[in-house]
C-alpha positions as CSV (number, residue, x, y, z in Angstrom):
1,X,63.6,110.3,142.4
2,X,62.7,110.8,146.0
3,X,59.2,112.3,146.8
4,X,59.6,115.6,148.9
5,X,57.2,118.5,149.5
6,X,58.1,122.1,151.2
7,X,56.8,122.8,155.2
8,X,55.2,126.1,153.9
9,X,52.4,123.8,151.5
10,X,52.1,121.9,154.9
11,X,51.9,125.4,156.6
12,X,49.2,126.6,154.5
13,X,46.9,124.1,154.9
14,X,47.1,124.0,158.4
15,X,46.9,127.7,158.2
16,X,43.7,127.9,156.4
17,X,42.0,125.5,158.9
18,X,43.1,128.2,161.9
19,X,42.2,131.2,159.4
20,X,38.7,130.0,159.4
21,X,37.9,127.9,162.5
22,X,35.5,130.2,164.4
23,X,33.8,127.2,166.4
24,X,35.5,123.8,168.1
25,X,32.7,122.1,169.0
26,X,32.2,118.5,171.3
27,X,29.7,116.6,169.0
28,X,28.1,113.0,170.2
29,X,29.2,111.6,166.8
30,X,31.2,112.4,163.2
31,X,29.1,115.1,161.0
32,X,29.2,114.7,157.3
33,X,28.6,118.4,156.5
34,X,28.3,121.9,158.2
35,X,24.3,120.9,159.0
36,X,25.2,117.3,160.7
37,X,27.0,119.9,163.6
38,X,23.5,120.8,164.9
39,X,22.3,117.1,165.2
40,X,25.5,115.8,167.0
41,X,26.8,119.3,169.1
42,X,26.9,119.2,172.5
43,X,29.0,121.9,173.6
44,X,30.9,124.7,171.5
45,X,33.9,127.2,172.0
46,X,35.7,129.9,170.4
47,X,39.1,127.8,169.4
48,X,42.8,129.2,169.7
49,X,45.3,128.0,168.1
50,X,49.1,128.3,168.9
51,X,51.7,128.7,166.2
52,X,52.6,125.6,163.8
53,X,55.8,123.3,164.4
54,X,57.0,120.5,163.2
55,X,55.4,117.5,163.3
56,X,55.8,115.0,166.4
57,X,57.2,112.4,163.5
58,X,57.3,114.2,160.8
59,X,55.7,117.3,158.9
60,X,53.8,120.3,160.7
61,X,51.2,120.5,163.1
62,X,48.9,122.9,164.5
63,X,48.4,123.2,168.0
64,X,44.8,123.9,169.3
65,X,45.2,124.9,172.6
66,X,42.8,123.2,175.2
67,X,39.6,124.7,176.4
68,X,38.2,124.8,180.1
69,X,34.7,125.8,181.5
70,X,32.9,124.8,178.4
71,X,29.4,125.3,179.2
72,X,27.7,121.5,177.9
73,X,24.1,122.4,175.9
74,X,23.1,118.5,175.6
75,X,23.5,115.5,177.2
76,X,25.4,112.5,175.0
77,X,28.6,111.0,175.1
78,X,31.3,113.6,173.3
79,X,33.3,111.3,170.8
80,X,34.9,113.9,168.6
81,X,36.0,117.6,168.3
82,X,35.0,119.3,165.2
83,X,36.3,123.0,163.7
84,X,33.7,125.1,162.0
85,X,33.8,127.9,160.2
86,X,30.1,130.1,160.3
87,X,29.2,127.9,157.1
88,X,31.8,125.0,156.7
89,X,32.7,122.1,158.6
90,X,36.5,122.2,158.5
91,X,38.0,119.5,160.7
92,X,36.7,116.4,162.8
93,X,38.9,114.4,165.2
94,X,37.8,111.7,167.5
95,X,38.4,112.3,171.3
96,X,38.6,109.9,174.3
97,X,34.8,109.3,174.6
98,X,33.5,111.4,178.0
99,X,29.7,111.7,179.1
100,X,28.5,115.4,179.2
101,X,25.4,116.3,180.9
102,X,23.5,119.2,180.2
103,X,24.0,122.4,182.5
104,X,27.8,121.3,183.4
105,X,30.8,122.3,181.5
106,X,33.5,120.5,179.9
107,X,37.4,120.7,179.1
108,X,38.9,120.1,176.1
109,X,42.9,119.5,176.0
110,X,45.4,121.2,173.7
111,X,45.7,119.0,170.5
112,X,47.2,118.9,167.4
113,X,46.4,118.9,163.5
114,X,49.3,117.1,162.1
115,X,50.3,117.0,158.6
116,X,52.8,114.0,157.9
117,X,56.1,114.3,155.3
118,X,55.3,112.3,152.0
119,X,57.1,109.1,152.4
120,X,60.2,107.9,149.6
C-alpha cells in the first residue's frame, strides 16, 4: 500500500504556526527554547502571513510575507528567522547570513514554511 496523507493535516499544522506566531525575529544564532530568543535576537517584527498553497515540490506551504524597516536592537550577524509566540518558540529557519548594526533597520524577504508529501 502506498503512503498518502490529506493537504488539510498539512494545512493545520502550518496553520497553527500562523495562529500563534506573534513575533519573527532575526536572531545571531539557532535558540533551543523560548528563553534562547533573548540571547541571540537582534531585531523583531510583527509577522504576516499570506494564505497556504501547495508546496513548491510537493505538500503545502505557508507564505510569510517579507518585512522592511525593521528597526536592528543589536549588532551580530543575523543567521536565522525565528516565529514566536509570547511564551513558545515555534519555528527557526536559517537565512543568508547579513551583518546588522545596531540603530539601522533591516528587511526580511517573503518565505515559506513548507510541509513536503510523504514519499511511496
Amino acid at each position: 500500500m502506498a503512503k498518502w496523507q490529506n493537504d488539510a493535516m498539512l494545512d493545520a499544522g502550518l496553520a497553527y504556526i500562523s495562529s500563534n506566531s506573534t513575533a519573527e525575529w532575526a536572531c545571531s544564532g539557532q535558540p533551543a527554547n523560548y528563553a534562547g530568543i533573548d540571547a541571540m535576537a537582534l531585531a523583531s517584527a510583527v509577522p504576516v502571513f499570506e494564505a497556504n498553497t501547495d508546496g513548491d515540490v510537493s505538500g503545502r506551504k505557508l507564505p510569510v510575507s517579507g518585512l522592511v524597516d525593521i528597526p536592528v536592537f543589536a549588532t551580530d550577524s543575523a543567521t536565522h528567522i525565528v516565529l514566536s509566540s509570547a511564551d513558545t518558540l515555534l519555528y527557526v529557519t536559517t537565512c543568508t547570513p547579513q551583518e546588522l548594526t545596531i540603530g539601522n533597520t533591516v528587511v526580511i524577504p517573503t518565505w515559506d514554511i513548507e510541509i513536503a508529501d510523504v514519499t511511496p
